[in-house]
C-alpha positions as CSV (number, residue, x, y, z in Angstrom):
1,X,0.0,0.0,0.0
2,X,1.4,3.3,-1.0
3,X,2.2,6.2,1.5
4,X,-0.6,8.6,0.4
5,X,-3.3,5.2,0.4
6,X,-2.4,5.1,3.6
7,X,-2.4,8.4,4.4
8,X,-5.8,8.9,3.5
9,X,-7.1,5.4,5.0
10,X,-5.8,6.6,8.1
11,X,-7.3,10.3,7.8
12,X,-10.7,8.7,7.3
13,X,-10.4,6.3,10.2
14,X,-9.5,9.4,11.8
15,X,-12.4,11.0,11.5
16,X,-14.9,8.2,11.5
17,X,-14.4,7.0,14.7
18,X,-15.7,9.7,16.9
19,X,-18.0,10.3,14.4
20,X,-19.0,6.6,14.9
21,X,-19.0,7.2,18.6
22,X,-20.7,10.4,19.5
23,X,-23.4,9.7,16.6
24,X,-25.6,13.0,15.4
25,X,-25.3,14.8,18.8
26,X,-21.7,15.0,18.0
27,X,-22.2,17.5,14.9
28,X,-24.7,19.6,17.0
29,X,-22.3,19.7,19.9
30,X,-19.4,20.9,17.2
31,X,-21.6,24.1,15.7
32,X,-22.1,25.3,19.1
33,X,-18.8,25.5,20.1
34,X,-17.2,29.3,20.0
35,X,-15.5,30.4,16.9
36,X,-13.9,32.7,19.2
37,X,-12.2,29.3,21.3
38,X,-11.1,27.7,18.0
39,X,-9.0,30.8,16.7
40,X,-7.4,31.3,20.0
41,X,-6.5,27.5,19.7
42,X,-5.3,27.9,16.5
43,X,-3.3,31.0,17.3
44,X,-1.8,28.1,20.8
45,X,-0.2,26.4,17.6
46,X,1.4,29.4,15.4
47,X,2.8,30.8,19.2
48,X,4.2,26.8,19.3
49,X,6.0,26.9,16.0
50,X,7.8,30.0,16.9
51,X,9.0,28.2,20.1
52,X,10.1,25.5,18.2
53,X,11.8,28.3,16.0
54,X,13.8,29.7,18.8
55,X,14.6,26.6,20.3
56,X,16.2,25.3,16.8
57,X,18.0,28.2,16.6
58,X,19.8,27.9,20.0
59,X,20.3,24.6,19.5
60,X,22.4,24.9,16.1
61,X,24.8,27.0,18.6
62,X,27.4,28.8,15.9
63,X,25.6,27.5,13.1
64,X,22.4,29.1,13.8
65,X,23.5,31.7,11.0
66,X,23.6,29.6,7.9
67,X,19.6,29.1,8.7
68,X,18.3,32.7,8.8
69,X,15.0,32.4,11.1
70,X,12.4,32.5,8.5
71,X,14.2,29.4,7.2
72,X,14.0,28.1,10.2
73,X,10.3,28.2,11.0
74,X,9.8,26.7,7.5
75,X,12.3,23.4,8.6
76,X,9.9,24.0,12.0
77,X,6.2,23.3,10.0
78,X,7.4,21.3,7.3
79,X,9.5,18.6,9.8
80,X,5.6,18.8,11.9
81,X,4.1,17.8,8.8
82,X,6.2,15.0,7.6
83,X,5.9,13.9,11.0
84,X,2.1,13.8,10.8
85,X,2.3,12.3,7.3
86,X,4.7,9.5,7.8
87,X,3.9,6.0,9.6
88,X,5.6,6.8,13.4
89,X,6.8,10.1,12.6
90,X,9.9,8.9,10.8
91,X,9.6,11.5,8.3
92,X,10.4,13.9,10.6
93,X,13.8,13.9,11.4
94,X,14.8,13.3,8.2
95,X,13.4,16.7,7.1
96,X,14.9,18.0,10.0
97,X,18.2,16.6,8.8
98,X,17.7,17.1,5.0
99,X,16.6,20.9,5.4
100,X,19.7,21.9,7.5
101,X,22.1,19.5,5.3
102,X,21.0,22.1,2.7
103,X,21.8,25.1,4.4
104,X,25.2,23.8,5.3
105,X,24.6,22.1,8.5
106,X,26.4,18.6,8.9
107,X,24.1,15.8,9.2
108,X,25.9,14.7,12.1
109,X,25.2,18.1,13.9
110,X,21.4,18.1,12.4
111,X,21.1,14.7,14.1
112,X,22.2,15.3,17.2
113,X,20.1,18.6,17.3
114,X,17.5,16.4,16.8
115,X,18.4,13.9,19.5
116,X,18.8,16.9,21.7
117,X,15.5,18.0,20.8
118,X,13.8,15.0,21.6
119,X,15.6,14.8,25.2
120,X,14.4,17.6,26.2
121,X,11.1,16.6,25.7
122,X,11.3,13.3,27.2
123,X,12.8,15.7,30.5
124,X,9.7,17.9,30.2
125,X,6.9,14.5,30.6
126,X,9.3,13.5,33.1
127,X,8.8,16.7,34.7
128,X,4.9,16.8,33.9
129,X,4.4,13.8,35.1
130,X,5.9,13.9,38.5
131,X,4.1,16.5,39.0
132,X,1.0,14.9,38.5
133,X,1.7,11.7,40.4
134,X,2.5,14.4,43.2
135,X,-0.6,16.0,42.8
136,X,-2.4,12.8,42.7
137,X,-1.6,11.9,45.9
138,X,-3.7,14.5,47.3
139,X,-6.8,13.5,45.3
140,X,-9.2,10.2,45.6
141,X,-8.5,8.2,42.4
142,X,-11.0,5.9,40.7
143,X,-9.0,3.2,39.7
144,X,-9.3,4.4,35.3
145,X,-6.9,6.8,36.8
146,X,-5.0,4.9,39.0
147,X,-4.3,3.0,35.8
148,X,-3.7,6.1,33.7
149,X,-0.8,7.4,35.6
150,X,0.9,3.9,36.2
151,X,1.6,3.5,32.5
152,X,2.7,6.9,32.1
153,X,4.8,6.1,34.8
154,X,6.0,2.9,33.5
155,X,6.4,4.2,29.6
156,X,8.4,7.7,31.0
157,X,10.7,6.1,33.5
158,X,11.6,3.5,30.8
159,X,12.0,5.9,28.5
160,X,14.8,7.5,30.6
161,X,16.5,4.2,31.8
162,X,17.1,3.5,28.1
163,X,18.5,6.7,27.2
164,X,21.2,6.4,30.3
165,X,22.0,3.2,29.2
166,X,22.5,4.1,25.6
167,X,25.1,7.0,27.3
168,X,26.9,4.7,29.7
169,X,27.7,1.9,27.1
170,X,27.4,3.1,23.8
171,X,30.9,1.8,22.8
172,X,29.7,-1.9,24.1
173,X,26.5,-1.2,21.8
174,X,28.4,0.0,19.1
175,X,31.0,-3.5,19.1
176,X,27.8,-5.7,20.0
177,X,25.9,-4.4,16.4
178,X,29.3,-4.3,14.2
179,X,29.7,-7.9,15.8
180,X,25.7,-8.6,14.2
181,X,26.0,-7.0,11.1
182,X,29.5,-9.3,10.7
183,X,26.8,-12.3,11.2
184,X,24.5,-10.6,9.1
185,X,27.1,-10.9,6.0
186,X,27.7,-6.6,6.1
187,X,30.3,-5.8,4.1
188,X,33.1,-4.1,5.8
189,X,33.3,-1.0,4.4
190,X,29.5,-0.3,5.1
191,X,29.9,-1.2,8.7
192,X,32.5,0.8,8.6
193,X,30.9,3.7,6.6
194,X,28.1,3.6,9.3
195,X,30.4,3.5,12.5
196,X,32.2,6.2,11.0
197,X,28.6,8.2,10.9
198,X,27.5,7.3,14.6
199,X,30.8,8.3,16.2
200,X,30.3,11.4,14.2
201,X,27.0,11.7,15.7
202,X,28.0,11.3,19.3
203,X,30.7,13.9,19.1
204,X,28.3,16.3,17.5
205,X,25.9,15.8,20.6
206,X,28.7,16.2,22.8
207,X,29.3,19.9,21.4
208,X,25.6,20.3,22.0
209,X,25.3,19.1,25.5
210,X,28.4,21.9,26.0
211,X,26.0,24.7,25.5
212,X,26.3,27.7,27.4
213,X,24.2,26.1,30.8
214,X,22.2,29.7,30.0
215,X,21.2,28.3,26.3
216,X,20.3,25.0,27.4
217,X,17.8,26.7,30.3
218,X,16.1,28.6,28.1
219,X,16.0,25.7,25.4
220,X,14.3,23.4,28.4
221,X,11.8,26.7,29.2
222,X,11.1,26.7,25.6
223,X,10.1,22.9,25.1
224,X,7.8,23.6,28.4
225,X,5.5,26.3,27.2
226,X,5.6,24.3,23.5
227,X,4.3,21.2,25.4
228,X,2.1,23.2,27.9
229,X,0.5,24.8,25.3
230,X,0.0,22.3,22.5
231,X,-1.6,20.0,25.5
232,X,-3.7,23.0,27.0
233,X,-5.7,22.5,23.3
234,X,-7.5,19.4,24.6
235,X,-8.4,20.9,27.9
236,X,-9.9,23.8,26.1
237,X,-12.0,22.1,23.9
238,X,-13.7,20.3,27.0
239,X,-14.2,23.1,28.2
240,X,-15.7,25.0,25.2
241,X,-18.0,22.1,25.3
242,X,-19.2,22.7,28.8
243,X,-17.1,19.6,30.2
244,X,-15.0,19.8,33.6
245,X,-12.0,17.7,33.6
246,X,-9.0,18.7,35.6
247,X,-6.3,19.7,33.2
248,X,-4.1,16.9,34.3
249,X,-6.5,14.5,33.4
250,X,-6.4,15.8,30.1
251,X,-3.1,16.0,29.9
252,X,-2.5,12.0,30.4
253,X,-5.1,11.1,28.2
254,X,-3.4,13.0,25.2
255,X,-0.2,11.9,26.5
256,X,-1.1,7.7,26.5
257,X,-3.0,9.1,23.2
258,X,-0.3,10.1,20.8
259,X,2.0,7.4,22.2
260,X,-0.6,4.9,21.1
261,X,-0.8,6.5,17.6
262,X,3.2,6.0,17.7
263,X,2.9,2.3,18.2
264,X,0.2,2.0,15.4
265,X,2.8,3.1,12.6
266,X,-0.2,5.1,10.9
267,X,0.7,8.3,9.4
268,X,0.4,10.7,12.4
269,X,-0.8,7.9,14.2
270,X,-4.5,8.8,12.9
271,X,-6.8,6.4,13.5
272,X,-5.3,4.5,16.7
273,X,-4.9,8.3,18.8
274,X,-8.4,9.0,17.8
275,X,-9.6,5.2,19.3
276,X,-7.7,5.6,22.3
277,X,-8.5,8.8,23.7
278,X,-12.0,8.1,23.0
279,X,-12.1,5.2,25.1
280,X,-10.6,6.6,27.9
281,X,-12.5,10.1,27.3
282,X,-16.0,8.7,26.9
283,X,-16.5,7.8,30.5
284,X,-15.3,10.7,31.7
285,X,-17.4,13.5,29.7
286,X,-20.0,11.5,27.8
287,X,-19.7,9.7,24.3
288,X,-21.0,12.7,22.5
289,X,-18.9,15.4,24.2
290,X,-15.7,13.1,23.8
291,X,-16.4,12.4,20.2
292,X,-16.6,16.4,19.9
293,X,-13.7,17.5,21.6
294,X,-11.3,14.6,19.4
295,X,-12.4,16.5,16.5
296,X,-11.8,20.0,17.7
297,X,-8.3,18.5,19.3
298,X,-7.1,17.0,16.5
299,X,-8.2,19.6,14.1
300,X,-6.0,22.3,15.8
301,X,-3.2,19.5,16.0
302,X,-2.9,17.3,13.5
303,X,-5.2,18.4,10.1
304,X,-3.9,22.2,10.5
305,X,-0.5,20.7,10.6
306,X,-1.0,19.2,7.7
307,X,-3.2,21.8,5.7
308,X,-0.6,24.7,6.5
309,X,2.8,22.4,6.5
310,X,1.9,21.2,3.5
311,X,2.7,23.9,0.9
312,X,5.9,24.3,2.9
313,X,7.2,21.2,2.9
314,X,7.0,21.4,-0.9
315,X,8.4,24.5,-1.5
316,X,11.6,23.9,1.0
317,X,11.6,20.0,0.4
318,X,11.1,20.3,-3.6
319,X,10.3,16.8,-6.1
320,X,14.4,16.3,-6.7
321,X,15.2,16.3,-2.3
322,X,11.8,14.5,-1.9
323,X,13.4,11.8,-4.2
324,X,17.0,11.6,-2.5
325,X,15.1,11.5,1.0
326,X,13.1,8.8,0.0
327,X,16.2,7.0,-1.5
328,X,18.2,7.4,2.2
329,X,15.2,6.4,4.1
330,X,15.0,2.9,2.1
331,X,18.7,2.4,1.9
């Protein structure tokens, strides 16, 4: 099945499924919602692009001038939308990589901007989520929740265990997979070619992590109003609907969401993130009120991602990259 069959299978799975679930009621509950909530949510997601703007920016370090920031904004929306188009996301660091490869940056140093991007997330959950499990504490839990917040638990903390474990013995990782691509009948020279590339890698994240402590702070602050922001779009849609849920309730829910959709390998993980939060939305706020407030979420962040970072993935990508990316990704 080709990438935009799937694409489209999984946009319409997307949208059938709370339509499925909240039934009629759901389309009456949608045109009463305020026009006035849905551009301020809209307006959450342009604010989040230019945080991810900035935070690119600091994190090329020196090299921050061979991508002037309008540049910059563009690898920003058109990385979002390969990741929403691509089974698992896995279009978007490649963007990432190919955009700033074409403006001079070393695909080693994209890559581990990349990789430093994505740890700082993984600090913010961490962050968020301790939070919450303090919070929780204080509050009597049904035992939906209970659940909830021991798989976060369990999916965060094992998150971090494997990234300190990949930092404390990379070089035994690195002679235990040249030792199984031998088996494997590699040739030498490619298992050579691609050691060559991670060590490359790890010395460009090491310049990263030596970032003024300053730079890295406000990097850190940046990925914590992104996150708080683009997970504050859920909340508000419940409560455009005339829901109550706490905003850390919501704030799992997404959370277990989007990693389902991960797992599914579905373009943006549409279909599976749509299925899960529904189930454990429904008997919280109601089927129809659920159904309505996937739609509004997932408008704001996932279809507008695409609509908008469309047109400017084509323009920065263009057909001849597109090619040579899709070439590298296969190979």
């Amino acid at each position: 099945m080709s990438r935009g069959i799937l694409l489209l299978v999984a946009l319409l799975a997307a949208v059938l499924i709370p339509s499925l679930l909240g039934g009629n009621e759901t389309w009456y509950r949608l045109r009463s919602f305020p026009l006035t909530w849905l551009l301020i949510m809209f307006g959450m997601i342009l604010l989040c692009w230019v945080l991810n703007t900035m935070r690119l920016r600091l994190l090329l370090g020196d090299q921050r001038d061979k991508v002037g920031p309008l540049k910059s904004l563009g690898v920003v929306m058109a990385a979002e939308f390969a990741y929403c188009a691509t089974p698992g996301g896995s279009g978007g660091p490649l963007t990432i990589m190919a955009l700033l490869a074409r403006n001079g940056v070393r695909p080693a140093r994209g890559s581990a901007v990349f990789a430093m991007d994505q740890l700082s997330d993984l600090l913010f959950f961490l962050c968020a989520l301790s939070g919450i499990l303090i919070y929780a504490l204080f509050q009597h839990l049904s035992q939906r929740m209970e659940w909830l917040l021991t798989v976060s638990a369990i999916s965060m903390f094992g998150g971090l265990f494997s990234c300190v474990v990949v930092a404390r013995y990379h070089r035994v990782l690195i002679r235990l997979s040249g030792r199984l691509l031998a088996r494997l009948n590699v040739k030498t020279t490619t298992r050579l070619r691609w050691a060559r590339k991670l060590l490359h890698f790890l010395a460009a994240f090491t310049d990263t992590l030596k970032l003024p402590f300053q730079t890295l702070i406000t990097v850190f602050a940046l990925t914590c109003l992104h996150w708080i922001l683009r997970y504050s779009v859920l909340y508000l849609a419940l409560r455009g609907l005339g829901a109550d849920l706490q905003w850390a309730w919501s704030f799992l829910i997404q959370m277990l969401s989007l990693s389902a959709g991960q797992f599914s390998l579905l373009p943006g993980g549409a279909g599976a993130a749509e299925l899960t939060s529904a189930a454990l939305l429904a008997p919280m706020v109601g089927k129809s009120t659920a159904a309505a407030a996937i739609l509004i979420w997932r408008a704001v962040t996932y279809y507008f991602y695409l609509v908008v970072g469309g047109p400017v993935f084509l323009l920065m990508l263009g057909r001849p990259l597109l090619k040579k990316l899709m070439k590298f990704k296969q190979a």
